[in-house]
TITILO-799053 format. One record per residue: residue in one letter; residue number from 1; x, y, z of N, C-alpha, C in turn. Coordinates in Angstrom, 2 decimals, m for minus. Example, Ala and Ser with C-alpha at 12.3 -4.5 7.8 and 13.67 -1.06 7.14 Angstrom:
[atom "a",1,[13.19,m5.69,7.80],[12.30,m4.50,7.80],[13.20,m3.30,7.80]] [atom "s",2,[12.85,m2.25,7.08],[13.67,m1.06,7.14],[12.90,0.03,7.87]] 
! end
This chain:
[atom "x",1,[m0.83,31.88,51.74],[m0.65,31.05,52.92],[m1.94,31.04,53.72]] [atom "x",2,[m2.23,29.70,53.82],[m3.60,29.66,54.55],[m3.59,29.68,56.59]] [atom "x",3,[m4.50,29.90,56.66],[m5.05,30.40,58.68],[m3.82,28.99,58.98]] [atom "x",4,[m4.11,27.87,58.60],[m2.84,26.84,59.29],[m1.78,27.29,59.22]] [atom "x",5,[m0.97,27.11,58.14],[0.45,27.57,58.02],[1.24,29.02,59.00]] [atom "x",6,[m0.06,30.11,58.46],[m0.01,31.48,59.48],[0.94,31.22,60.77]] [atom "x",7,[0.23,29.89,61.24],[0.16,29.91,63.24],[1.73,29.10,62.83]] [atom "x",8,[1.81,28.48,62.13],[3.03,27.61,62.08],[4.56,28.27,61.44]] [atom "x",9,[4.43,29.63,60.73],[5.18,29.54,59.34],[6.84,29.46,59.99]] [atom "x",10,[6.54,29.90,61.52],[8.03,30.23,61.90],[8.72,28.79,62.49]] [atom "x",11,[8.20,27.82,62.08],[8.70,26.14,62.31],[8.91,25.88,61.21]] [atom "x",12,[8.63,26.18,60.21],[8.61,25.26,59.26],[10.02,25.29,58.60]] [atom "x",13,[10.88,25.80,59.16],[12.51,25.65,58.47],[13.12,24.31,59.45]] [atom "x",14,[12.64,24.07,60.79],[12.55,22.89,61.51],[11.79,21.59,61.18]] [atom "x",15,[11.19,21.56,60.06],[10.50,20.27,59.44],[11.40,19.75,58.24]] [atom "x",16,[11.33,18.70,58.19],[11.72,17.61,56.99],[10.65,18.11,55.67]] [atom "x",17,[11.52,17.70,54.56],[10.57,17.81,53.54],[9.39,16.95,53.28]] [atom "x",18,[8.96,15.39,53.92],[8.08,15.09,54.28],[7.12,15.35,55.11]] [atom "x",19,[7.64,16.17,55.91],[7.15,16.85,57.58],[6.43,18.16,56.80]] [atom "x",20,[6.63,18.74,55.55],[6.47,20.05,55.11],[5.18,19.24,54.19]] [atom "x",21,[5.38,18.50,53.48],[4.24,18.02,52.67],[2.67,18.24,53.79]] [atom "x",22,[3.06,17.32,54.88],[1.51,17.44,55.52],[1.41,18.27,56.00]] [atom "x",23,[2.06,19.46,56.47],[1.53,20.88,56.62],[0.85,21.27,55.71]] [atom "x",24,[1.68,21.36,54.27],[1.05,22.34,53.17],[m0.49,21.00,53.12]] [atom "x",25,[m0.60,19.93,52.75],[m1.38,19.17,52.37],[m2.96,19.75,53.60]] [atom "x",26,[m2.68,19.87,54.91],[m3.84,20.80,55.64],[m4.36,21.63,55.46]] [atom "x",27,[m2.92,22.58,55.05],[m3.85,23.62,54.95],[m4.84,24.09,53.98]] [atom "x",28,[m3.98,23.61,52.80],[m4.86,23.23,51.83],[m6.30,22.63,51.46]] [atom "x",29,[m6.03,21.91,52.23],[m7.67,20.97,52.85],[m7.66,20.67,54.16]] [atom "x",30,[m8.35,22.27,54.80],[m8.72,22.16,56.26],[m9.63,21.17,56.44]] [atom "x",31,[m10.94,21.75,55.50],[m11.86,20.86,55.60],[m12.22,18.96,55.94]] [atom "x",32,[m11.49,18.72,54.61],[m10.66,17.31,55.04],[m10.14,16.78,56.01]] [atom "x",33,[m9.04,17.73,56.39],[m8.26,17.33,57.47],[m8.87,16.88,59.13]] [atom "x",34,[m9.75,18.25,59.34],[m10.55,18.40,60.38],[m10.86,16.96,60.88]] [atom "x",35,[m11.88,15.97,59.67],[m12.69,15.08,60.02],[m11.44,13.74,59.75]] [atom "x",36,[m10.28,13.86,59.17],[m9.75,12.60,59.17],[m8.92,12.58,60.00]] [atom "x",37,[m8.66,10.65,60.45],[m7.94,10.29,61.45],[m6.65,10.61,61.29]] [atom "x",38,[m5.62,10.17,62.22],[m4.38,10.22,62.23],[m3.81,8.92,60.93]] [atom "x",39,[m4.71,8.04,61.02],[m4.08,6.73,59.68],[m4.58,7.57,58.60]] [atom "x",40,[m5.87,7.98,58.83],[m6.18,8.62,57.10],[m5.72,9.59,56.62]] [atom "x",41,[m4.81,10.71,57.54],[m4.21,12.06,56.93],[m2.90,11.17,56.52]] [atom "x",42,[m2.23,10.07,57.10],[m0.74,9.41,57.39],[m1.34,9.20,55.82]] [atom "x",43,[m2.09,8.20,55.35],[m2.67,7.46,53.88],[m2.30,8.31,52.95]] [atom "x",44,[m3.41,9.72,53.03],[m3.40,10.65,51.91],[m2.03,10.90,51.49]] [atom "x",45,[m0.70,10.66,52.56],[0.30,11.72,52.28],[1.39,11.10,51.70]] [atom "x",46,[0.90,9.49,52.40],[1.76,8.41,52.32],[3.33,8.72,52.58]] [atom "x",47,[2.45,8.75,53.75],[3.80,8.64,55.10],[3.37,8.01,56.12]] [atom "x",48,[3.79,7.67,57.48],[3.82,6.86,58.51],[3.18,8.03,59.60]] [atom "x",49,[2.42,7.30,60.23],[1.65,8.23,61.34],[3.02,8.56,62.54]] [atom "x",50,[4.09,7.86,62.56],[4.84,8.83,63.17],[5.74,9.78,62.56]] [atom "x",51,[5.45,9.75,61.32],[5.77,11.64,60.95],[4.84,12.37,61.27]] [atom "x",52,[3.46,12.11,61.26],[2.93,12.76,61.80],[2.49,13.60,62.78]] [atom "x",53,[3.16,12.64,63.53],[3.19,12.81,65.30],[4.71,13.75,66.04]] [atom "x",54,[5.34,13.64,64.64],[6.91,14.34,65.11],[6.75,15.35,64.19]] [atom "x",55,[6.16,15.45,63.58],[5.44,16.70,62.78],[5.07,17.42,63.92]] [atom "x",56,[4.13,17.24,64.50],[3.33,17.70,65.37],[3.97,18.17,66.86]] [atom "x",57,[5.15,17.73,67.06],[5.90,17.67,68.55],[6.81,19.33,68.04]] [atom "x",58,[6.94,19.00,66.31],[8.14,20.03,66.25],[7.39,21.76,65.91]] [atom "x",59,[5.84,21.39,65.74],[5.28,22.63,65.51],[4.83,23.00,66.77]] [atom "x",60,[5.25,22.82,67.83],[5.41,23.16,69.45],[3.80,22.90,70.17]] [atom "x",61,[3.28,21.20,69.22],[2.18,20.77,70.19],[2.13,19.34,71.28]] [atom "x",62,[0.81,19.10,71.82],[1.53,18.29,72.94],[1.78,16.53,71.38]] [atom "x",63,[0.92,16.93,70.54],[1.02,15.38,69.52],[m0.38,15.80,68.55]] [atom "x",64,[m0.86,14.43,67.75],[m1.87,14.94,67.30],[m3.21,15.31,67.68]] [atom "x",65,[m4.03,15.08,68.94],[m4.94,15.55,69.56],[m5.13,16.90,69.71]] [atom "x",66,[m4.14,18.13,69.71],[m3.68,19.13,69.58],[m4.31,19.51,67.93]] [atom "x",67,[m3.66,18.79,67.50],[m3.17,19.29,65.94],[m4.49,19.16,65.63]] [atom "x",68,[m6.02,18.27,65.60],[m6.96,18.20,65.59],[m8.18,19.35,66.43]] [atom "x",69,[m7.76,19.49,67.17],[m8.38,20.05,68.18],[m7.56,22.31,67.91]] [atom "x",70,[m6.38,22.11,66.94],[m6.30,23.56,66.42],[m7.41,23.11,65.01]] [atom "x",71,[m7.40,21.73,64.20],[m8.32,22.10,62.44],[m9.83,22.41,63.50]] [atom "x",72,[m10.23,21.64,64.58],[m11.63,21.67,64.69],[m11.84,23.27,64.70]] [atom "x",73,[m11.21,23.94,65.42],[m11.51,25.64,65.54],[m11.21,26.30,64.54]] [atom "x",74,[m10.43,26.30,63.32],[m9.52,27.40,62.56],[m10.66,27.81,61.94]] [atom "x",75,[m11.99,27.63,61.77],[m12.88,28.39,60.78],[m12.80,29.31,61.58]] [atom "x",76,[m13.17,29.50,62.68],[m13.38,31.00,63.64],[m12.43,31.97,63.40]] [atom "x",77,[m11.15,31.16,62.65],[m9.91,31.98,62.68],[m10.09,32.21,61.37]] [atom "x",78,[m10.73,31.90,60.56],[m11.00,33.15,58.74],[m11.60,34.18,59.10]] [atom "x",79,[m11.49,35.34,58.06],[m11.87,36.49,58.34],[m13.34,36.32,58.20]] [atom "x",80,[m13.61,37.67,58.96],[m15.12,37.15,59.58],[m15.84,37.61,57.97]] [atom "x",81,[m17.15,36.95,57.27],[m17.65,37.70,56.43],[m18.76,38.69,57.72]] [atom "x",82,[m18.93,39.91,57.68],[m19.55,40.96,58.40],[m21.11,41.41,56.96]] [atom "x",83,[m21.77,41.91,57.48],[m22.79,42.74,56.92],[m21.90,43.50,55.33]] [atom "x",84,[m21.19,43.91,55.88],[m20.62,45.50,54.84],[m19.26,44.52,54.22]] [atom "x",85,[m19.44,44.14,53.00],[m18.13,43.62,52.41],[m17.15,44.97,52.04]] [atom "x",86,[m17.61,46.14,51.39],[m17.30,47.20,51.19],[m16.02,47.10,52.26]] [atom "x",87,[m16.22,47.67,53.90],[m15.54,47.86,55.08],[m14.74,47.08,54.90]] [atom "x",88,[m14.89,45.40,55.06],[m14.36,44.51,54.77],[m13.08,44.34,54.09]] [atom "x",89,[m13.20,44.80,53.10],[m12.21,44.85,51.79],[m11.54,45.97,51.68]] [atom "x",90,[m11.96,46.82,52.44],[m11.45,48.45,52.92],[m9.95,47.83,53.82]] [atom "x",91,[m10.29,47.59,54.70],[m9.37,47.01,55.91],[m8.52,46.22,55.14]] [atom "x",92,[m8.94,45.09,54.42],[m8.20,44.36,53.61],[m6.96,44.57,53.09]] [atom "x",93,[m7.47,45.61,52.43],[m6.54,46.52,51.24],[m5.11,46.96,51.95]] [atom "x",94,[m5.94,47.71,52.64],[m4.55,48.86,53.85],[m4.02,47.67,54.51]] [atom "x",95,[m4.45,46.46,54.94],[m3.02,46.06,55.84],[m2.32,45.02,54.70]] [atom "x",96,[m2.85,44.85,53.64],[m2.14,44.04,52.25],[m0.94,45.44,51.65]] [atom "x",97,[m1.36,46.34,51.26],[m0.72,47.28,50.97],[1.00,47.65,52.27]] [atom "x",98,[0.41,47.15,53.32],[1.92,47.52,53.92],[2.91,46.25,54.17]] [atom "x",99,[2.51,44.95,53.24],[3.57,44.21,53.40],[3.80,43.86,52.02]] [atom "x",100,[3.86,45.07,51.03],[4.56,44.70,49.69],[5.74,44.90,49.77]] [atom "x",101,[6.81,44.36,49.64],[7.87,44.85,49.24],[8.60,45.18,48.10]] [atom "x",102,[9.09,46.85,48.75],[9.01,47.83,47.73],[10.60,47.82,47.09]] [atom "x",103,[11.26,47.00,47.63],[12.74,46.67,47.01],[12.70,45.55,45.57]] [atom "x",104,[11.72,44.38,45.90],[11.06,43.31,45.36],[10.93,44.16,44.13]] [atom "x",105,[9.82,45.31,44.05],[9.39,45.52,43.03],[10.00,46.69,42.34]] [atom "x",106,[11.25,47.19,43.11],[12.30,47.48,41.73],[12.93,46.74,41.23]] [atom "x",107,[13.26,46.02,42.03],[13.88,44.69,41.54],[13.14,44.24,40.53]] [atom "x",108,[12.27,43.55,40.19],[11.14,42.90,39.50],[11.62,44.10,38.08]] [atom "x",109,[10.85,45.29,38.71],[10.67,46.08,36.99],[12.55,46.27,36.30]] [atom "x",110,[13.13,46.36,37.06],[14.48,46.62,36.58],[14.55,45.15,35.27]] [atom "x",111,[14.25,44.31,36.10],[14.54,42.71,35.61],[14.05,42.64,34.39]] [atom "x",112,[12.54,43.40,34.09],[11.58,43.12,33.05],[12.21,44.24,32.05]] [atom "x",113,[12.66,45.51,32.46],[13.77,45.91,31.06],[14.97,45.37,30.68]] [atom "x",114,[15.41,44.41,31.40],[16.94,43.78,31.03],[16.24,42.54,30.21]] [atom "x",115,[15.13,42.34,30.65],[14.51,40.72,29.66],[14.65,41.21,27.82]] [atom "x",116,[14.61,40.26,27.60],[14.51,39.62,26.21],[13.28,39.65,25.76]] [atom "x",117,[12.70,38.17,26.64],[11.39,37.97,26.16],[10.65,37.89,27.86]] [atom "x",118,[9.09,38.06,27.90],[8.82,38.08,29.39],[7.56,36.55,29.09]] [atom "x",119,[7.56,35.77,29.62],[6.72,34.69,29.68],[5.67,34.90,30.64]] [atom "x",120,[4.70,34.96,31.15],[3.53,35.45,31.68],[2.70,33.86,31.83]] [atom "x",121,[2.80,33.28,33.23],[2.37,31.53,33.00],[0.91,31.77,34.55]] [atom "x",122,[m0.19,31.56,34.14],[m1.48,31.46,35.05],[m2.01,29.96,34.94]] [atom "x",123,[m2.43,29.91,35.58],[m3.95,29.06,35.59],[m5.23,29.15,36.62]] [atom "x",124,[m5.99,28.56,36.09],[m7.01,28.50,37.16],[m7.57,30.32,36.99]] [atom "x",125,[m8.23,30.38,38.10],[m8.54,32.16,38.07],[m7.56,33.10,38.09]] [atom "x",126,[m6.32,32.14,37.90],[m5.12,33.60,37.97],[m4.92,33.57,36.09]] [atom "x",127,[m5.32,32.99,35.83],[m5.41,32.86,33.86],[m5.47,34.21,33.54]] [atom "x",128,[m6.96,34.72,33.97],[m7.27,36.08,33.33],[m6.10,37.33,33.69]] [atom "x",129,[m5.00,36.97,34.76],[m4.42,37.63,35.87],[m2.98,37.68,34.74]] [atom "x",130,[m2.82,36.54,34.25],[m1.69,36.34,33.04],[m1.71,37.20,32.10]] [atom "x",131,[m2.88,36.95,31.27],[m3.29,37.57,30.46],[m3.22,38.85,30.37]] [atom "x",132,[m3.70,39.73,31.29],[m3.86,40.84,31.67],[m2.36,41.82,31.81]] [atom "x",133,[m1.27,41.05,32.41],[0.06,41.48,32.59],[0.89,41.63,31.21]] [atom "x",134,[0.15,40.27,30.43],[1.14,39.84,29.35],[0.90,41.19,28.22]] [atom "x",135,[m0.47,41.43,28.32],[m0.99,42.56,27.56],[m0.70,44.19,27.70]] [atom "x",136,[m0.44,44.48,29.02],[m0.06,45.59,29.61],[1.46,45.48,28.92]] [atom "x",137,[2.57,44.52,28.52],[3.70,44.85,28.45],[3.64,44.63,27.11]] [atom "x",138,[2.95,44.20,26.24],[2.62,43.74,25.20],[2.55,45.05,24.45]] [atom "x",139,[1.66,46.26,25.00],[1.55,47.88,24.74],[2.84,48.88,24.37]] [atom "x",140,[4.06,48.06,25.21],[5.28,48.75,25.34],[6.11,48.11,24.57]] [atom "x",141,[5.92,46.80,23.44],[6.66,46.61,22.16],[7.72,45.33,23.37]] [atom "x",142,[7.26,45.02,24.46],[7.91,44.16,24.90],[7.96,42.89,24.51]] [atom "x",143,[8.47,41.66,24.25],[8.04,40.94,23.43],[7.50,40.02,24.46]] [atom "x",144,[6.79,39.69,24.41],[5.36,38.85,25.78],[4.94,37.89,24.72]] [atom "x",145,[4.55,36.91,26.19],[3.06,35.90,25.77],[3.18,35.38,26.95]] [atom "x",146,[1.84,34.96,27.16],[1.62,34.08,28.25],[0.66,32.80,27.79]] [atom "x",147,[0.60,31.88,28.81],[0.78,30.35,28.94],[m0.14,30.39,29.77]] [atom "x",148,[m1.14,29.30,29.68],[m1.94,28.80,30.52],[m2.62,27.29,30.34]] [atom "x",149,[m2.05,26.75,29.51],[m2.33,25.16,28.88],[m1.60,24.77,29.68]] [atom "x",150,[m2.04,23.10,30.35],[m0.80,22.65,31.10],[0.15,22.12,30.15]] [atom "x",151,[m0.50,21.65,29.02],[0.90,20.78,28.53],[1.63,21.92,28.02]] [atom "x",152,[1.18,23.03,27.53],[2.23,24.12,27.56],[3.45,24.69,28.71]] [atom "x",153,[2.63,24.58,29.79],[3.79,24.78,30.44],[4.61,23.69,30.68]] [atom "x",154,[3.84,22.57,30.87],[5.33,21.21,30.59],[6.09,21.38,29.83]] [atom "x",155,[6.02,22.28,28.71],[7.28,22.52,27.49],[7.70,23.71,28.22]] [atom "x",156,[7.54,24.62,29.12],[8.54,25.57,29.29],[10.20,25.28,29.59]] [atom "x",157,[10.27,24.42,30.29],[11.76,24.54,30.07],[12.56,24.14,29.03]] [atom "x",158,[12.17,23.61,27.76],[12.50,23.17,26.56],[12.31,24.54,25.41]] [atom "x",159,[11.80,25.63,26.22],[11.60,26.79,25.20],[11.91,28.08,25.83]] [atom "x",160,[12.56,27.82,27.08],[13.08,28.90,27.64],[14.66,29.25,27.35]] [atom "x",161,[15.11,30.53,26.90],[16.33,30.72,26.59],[16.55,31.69,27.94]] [atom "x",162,[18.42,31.61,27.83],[18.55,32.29,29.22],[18.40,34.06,29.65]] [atom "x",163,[18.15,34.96,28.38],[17.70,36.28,28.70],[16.36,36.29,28.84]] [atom "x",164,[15.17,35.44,29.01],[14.27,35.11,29.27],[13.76,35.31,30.72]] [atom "x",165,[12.76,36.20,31.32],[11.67,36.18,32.48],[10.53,35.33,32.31]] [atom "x",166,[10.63,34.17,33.56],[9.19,33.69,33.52],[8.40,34.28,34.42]] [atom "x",167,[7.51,35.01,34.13],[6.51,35.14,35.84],[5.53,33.99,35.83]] [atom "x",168,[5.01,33.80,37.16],[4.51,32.75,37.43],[3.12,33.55,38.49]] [atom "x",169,[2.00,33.80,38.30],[1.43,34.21,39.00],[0.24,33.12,39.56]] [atom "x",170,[m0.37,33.42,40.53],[m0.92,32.46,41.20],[m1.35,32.75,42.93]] [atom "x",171,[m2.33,32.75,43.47],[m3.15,33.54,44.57],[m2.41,32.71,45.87]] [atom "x",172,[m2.58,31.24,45.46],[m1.90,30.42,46.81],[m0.15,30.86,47.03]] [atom "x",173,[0.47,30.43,45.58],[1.35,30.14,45.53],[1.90,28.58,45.90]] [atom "x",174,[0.68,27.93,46.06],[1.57,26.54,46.01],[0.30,25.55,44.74]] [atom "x",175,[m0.03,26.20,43.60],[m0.68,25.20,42.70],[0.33,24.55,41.67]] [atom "x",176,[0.19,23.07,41.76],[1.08,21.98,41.85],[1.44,21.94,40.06]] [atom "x",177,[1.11,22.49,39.03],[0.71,22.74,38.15],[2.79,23.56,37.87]] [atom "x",178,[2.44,24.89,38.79],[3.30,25.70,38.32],[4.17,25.38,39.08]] [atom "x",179,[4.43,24.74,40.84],[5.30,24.29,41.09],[6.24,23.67,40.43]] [atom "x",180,[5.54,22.36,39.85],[6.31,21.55,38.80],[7.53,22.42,37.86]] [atom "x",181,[6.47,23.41,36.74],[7.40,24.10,35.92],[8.15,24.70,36.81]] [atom "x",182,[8.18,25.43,37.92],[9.29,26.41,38.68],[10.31,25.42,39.33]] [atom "x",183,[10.12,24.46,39.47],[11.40,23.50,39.89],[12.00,22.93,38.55]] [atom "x",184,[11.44,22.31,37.44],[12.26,22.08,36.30],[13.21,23.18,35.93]] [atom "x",185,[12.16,24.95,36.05],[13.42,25.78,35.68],[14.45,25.92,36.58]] [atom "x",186,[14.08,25.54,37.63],[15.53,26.37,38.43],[16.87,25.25,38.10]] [atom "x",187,[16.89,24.17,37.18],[17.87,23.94,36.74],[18.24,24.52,35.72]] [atom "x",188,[17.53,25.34,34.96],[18.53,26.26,33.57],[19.01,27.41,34.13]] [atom "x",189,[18.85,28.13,33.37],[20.27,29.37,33.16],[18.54,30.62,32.48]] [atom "x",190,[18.14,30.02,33.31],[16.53,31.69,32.99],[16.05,32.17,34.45]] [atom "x",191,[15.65,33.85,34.33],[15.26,34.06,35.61],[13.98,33.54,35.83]] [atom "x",192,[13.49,33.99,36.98],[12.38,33.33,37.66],[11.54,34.09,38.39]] [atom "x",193,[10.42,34.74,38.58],[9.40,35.33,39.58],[8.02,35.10,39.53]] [atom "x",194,[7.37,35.31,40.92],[6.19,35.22,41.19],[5.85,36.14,41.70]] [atom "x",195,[4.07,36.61,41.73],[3.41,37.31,42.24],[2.15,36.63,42.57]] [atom "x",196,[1.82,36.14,44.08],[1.66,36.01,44.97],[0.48,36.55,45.64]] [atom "x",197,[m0.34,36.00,46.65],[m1.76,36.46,47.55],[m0.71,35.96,48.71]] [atom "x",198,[0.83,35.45,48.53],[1.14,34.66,50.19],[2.57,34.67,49.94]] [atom "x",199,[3.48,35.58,51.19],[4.75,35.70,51.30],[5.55,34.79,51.15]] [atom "x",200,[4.96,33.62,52.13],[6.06,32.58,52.59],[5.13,30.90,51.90]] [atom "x",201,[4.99,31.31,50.34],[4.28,30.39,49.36],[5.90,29.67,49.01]] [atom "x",202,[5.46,28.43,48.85],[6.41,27.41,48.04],[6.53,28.36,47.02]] [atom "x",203,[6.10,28.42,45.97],[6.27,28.83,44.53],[7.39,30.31,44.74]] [atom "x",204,[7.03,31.39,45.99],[7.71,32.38,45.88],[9.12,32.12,46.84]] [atom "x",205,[9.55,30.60,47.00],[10.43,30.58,46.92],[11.39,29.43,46.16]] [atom "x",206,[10.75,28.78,45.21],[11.45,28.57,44.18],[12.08,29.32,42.99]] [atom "x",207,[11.29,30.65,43.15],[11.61,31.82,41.62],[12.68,32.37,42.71]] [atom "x",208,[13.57,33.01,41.73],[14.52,33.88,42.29],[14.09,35.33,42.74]] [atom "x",209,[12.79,35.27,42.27],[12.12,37.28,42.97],[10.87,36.76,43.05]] [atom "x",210,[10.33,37.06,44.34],[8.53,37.22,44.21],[8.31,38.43,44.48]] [atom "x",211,[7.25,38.66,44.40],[6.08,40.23,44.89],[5.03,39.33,45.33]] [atom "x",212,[4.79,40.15,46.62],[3.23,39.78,47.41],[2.78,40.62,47.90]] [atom "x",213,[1.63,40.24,48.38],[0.69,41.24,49.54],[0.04,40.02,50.49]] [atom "x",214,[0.45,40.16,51.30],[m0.15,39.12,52.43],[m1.59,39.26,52.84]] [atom "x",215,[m2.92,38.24,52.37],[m3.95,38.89,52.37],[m4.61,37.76,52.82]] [atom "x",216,[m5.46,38.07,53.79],[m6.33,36.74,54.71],[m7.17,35.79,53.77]] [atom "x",217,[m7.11,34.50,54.11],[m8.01,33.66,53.66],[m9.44,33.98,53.84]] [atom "x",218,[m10.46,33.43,52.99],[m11.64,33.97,53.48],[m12.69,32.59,52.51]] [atom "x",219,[m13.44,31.99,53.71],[m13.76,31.24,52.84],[m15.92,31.56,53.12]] [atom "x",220,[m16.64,31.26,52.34],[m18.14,31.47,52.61],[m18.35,30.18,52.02]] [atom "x",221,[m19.50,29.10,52.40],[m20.28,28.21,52.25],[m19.10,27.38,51.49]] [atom "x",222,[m18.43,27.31,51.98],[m17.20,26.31,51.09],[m16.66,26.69,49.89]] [atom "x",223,[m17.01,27.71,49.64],[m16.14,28.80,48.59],[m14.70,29.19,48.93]] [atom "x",224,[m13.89,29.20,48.46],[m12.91,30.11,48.68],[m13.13,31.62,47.86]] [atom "x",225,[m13.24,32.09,48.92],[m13.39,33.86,48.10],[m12.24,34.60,48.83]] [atom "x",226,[m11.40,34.20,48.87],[m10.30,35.34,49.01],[m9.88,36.17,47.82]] [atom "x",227,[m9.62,37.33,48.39],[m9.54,38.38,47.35],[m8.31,38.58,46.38]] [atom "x",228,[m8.40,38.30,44.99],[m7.86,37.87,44.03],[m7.06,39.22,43.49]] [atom "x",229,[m7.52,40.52,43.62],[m7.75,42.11,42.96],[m6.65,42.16,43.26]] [atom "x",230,[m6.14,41.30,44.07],[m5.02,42.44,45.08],[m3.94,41.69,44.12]] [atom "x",231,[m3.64,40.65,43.09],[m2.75,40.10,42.60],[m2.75,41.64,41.17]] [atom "x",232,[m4.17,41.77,40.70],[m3.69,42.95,40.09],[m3.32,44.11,40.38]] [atom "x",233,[m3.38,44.53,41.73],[m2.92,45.26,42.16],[m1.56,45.82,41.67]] [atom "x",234,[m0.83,44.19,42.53],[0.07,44.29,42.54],[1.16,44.26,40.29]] [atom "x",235,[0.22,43.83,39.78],[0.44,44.16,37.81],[0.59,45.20,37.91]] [atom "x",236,[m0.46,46.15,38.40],[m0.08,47.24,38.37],[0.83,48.38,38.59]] [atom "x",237,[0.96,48.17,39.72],[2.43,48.87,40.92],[3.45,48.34,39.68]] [atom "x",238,[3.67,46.92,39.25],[4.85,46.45,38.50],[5.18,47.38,37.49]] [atom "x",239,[3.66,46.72,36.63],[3.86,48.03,35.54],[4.57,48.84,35.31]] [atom "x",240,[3.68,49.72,36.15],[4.19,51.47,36.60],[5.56,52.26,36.65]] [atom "x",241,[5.96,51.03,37.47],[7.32,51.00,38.04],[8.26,50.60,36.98]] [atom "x",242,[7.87,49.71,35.84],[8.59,49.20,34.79],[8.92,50.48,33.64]] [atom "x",243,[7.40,51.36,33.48],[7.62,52.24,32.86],[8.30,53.15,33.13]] [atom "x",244,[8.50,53.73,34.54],[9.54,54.96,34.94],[10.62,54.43,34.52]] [atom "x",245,[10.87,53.44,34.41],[12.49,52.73,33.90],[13.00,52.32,32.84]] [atom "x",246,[11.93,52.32,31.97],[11.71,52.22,30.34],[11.69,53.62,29.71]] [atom "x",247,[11.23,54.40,29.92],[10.60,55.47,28.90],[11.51,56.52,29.89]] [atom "x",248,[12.26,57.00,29.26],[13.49,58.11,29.60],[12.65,59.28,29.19]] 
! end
């Protein structure tokens, strides 16, 4: 969840599902947003500039002059890059570490010994993040693979049986890629989870279990460098936790 959504997340059960598109569509592209008008954000979303504007009344501002005048400032509101990334990523860690939830992830490992088969689905830089999980369970005779072709995952719900785990990992939690597959599945009869850089991500609430660590955006020279480690982190903790429950 990006610096926008943050300031907003506790409205957003008060928005329309069109009203929710141009939130996520900002935050996503602050950058963008910042410099376009009220017709050109209405264009991109293709909706009417008064959703926009009742968008904007219901996230408790005076309209869109507001809503412009929070994108012109929100860079000040990413974490600062400082001298010492070290420190940086120190701090990081410890306040990501106290919003995992630790019910989530018995839940999660319990799930992954009752599975069948565990599906392991990335893309983008969370690919290597797939991979990496699918292989760790792969060690324990679990029967794994993971997915990272799109037209592969367009066939997941045509190859998912119902003792079947999909995880779905992914840093935003809203790449449109795996959205897609996580809404085709939630019409079968297979479970569903994600692991997450963002609590209150679309994706971690289409699966029936996520795991996260809530961890600040951080962007340098138009990079996004937010810190990715913490998704293995969290493989790990899973793992771990899978094995105390496996191996008697």
């Amino acid at each position: 969840m990006g610096k926008f959504l943050d300031q907003f997340s506790s409205k957003l059960a008060e928005l329309t599902p069109t009203e929710k598109q141009v939130v996520y569509y900002i935050d996503n592209h602050i950058d963008e947003a910042k410099t376009h008008s009220l017709t050109e954000i209405a264009k991109v979303n293709n909706v009417s500039t008064t959703t926009i504007v009742r968008m904007s009344h219901k996230l408790g501002l005076e309209g869109f002059s507001e809503l412009k005048y929070i994108l012109k400032t929100i860079e000040n509101q990413h974490v600062m890059l400082g001298d010492n990334p070290v420190e940086r990523y120190k701090e990081e860690f410890v306040s990501a570490f106290e919003t995992i939830q630790k019910t989530e992830l018995e839940k999660l490992s319990e799930k992954i010994v009752n599975a069948k088969r565990v599906i392991v689905v990335g893309v983008g830089l969370s690919k290597m993040m797939a991979e990496y999980f699918s292989k760790l369970l792969m060690q324990t005779n679990k029967q794994t693979h993971y997915t990272y072709e799109s037209h592969m995952i367009d066939l997941l719900p045509n190859m998912v049986e119902p003792n079947d785990l999909v995880f779905f990992i992914s840093s935003s939690g809203e790449t449109k890629t795996l959205l897609q597959a996580a809404e085709k599945l939630s019409y079968k009869v297979v479970d569903t989870a994600a692991i997450t850089n963002a609590a209150d991500s679309t994706l971690g609430k289409m699966v029936k279990t996520s795991l996260s660590m809530t961890v600040g955006r951080v962007k340098f020279a138009g990079y996004d460098i937010t810190a990715r480690s913490t998704l293995m982190l969290l493989i790990d903790l899973l793992f771990e936790s899978y094995l105390k429950r496996s191996v008697k």
